[in-house]
Structure formats: C-alpha cells, structure tokens
C-alpha positions as CSV (number, residue, x, y, z in Angstrom):
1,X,-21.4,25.0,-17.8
2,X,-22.4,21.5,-19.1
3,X,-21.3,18.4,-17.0
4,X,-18.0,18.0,-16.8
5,X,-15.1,15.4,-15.1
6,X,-12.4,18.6,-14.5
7,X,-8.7,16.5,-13.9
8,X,-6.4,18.3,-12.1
9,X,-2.6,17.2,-12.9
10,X,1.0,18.8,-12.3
11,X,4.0,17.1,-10.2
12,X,4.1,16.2,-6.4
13,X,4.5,19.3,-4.6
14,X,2.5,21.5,-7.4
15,X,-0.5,21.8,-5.2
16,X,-3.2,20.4,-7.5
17,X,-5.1,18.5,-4.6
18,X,-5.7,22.5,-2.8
19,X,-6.4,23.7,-6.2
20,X,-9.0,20.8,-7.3
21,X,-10.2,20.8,-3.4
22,X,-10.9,24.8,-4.1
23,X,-12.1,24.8,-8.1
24,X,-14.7,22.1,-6.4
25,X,-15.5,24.4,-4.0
26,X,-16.3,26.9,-6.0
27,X,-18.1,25.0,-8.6
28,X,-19.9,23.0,-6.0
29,X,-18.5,20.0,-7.3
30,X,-17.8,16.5,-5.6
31,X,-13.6,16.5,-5.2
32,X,-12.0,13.0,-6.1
33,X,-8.5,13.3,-4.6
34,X,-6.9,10.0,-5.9
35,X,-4.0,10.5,-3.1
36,X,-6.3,10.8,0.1
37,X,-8.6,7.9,-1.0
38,X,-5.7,5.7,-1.5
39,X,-4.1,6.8,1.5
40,X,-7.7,5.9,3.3
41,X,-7.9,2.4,1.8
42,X,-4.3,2.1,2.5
43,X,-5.6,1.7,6.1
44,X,-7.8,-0.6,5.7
45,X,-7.3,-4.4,6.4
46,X,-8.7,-5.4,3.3
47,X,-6.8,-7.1,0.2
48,X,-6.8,-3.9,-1.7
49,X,-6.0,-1.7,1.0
50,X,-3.0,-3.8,2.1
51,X,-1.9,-3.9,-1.6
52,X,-2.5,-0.4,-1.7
53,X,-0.7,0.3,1.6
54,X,2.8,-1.7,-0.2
55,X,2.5,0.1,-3.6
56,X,2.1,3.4,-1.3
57,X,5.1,2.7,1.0
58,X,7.8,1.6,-1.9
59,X,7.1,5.0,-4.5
60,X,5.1,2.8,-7.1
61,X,1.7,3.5,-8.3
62,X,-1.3,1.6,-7.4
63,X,-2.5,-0.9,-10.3
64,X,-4.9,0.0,-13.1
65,X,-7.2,-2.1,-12.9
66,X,-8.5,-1.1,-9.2
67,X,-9.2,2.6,-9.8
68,X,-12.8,1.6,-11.6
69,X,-13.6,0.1,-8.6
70,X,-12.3,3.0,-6.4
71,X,-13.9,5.3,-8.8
72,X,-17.5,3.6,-8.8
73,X,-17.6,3.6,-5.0
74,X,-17.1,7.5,-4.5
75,X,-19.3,8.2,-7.3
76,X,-22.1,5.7,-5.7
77,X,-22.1,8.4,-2.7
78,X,-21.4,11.3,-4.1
79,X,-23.9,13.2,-6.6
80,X,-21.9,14.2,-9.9
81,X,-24.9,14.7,-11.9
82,X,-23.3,18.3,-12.6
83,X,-19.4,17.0,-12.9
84,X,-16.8,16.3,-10.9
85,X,-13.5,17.2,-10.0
86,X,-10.8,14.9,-9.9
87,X,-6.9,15.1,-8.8
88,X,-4.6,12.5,-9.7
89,X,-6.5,10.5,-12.5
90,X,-5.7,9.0,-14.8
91,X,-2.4,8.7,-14.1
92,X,-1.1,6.4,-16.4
93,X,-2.2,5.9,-20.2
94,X,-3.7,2.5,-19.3
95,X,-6.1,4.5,-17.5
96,X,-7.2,6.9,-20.2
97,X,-10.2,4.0,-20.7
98,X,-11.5,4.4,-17.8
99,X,-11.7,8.0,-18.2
100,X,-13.1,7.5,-21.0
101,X,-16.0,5.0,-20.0
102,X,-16.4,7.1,-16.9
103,X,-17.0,10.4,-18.8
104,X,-19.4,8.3,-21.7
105,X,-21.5,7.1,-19.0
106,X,-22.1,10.0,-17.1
107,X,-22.2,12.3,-20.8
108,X,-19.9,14.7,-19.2
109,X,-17.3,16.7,-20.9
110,X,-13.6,16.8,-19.9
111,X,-11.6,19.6,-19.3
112,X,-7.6,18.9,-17.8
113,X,-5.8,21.5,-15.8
114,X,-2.1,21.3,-15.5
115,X,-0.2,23.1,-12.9
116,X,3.2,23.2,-13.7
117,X,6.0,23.9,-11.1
118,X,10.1,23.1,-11.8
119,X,11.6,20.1,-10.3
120,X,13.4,22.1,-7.9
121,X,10.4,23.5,-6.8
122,X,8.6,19.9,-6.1
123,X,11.3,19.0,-3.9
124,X,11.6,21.4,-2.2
125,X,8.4,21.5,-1.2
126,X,7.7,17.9,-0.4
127,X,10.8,18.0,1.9
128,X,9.0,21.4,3.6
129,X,5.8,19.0,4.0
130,X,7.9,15.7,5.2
131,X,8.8,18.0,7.6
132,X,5.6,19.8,8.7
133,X,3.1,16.7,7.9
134,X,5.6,14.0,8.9
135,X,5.0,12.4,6.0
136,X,6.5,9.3,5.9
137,X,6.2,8.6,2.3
138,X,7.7,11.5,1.6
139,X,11.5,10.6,1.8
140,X,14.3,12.0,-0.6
141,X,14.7,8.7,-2.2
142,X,10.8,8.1,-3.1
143,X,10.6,11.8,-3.7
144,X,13.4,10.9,-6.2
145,X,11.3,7.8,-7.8
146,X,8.0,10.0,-7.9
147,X,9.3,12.5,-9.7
148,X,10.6,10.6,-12.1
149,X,7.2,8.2,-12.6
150,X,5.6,11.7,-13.0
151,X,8.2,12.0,-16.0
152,X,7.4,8.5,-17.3
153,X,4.1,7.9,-16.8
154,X,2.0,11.0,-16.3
155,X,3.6,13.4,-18.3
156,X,2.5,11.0,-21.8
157,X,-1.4,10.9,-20.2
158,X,-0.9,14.8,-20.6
159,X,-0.2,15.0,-24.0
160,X,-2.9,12.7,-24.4
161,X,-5.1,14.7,-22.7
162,X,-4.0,17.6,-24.8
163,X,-4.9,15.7,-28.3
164,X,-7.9,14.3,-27.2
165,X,-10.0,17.1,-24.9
166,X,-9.2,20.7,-23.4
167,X,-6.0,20.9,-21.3
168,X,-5.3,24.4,-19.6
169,X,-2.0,25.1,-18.7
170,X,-1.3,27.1,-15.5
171,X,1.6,28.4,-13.6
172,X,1.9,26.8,-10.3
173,X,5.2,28.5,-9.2
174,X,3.4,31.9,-7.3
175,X,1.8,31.8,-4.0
176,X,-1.5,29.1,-3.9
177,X,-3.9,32.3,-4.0
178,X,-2.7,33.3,-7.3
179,X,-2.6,30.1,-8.8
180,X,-5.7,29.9,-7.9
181,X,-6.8,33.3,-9.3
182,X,-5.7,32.1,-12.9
183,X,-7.3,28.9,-12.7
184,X,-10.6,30.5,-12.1
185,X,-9.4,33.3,-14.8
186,X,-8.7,30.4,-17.2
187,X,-12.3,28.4,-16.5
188,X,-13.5,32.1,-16.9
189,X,-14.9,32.2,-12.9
190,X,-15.2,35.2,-10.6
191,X,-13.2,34.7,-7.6
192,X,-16.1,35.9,-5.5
C-alpha cells in the first residue's frame, strides 16, 4: 500500500478514535487522535493550551490556524514515512489546506473512512461514557452543541472529502469488533 494520511471521521460517540487507534495498529501506523492531543495541551499552562482548554470546556472547536502547528509537532516525533492515521482532522473546510499541504509534502495519498452511527445512537453513548469516564465535557447541553457542529461543520469537509479523494463509508451502529471487521474488509485487510 503506498503512503497514505488515512482520516477517520463519523459523530461523537461513533467510535472512530478505537477504530483509527486499531486500523493503526494493524497497519503499523503512527495514530493522530486530534481529541487526546488537545485534551493533552489543554493541560498545559501554555497560551495554546489555555486557549485550547476554553474552546474545550464551552463545545466549540479549537481554531484553524493552530492544528499546523499541532500537526508538525507529532509528526517531528513520530515516523510517517509509510502514512499515518489520523481521527478528527480536518474538521472544518478551512482546514482541508492543511490537509492538503500535509499530504503534498509527505507525497502520501489520502483515503477517508466515515463511520456513521444515528443521532440517537451518539447520545446515548456519550451519556454511557459521561458516566463511566466522568467526562466532564460530556454534558447533555455540549453533547447538544457537538452534534450539531458535527452537522455544520464536519459533515461539508465529508462531502469534500468525497469529491476530492477516496471516502469509504462504514456502518458504525454493530458492536466495535464488527465495525472493525468491515473497515479492514473495506481497506481489503485480513483481520489476523
């Protein structure tokens, strides 16, 4: 398989970070999860991290224009000379170009997997992990807002994605082994 920056996308709750944390596993790939590095820097006492930490806590989505930085950093420790595997970004359009740069510089090919679950579905299960994580970021009222920023500003990066490179399409409403049986299915992997 040539080098290639695999995005994993799909609503809170869908389970893309355990999918991309297992289709990195499998391909021996560096895993970028957008959420747990933001949630690291978030603890830091840096300027980023504390406007990262306020973005975090009120539902809205970090700004643009630090996920090149973010980016560059993991890749300067991480070797992606055979691709990478990345949940959660881009997730705005205004962040298609650094996709784009990103997968120019390294010559990699890009390949988007959406798992797709029901509303219903993502809130239930973000209430089930407020309740088993103690997430506190997971309330009703910013599950509310993040489902609907999904809506709005996701969901048009996916039809971008879908016009511009390969986007495969999988069901993310069975059990998280067979979701991840048809993602390897649909990358055409053995899960061995």
């Amino acid at each position: 398989m040539p080098s290639t920056v695999f995005l994993v996308f799909g609503p809170q709750g869908s389970g893309k970070s355990t999918q991309g944390e297992r289709l990195a596993a499998k391909l021996n790939l560096p895993f970028f999860d957008t959420g747990a590095e933001l949630r690291r820097l978030a603890t830091e006492p840096t300027e980023i991290g504390q406007h990262i930490k306020a973005q975090m806590s009120s539902g809205g989505l970090v700004d643009s224009q630090y996920f090149e930085q973010i980016i560059a950093e993991f890749v300067n420790i991480h070797d992606i000379s055979r691709g990478i595997v990345m949940d959660g970004f881009p997730r705005v359009e205004e962040q298609t170009w650094v996709l784009e740069k990103f997968a120019k510089l390294h010559d990699m090919k890009v390949i988007g997997v959406l798992i797709q679950i029901s509303d219903e579905t993502s809130r239930a299960r973000l209430q089930l992990r407020a309740q088993t994580e103690h997430r506190q970021d997971d309330t009703d009222a910013i599950i509310t807002k993040r489902l609907a920023t999904y809506q709005r500003e996701t969901v048009p990066v996916i039809s971008y994605l879908k016009e511009h490179y390969q986007l495969l399409e999988i069901d993310g409403e069975p059990g998280v082994d067979a979701v991840t049986n048809k993602l390897f299915q649909a990358l055409n992997l053995t899960n061995g």
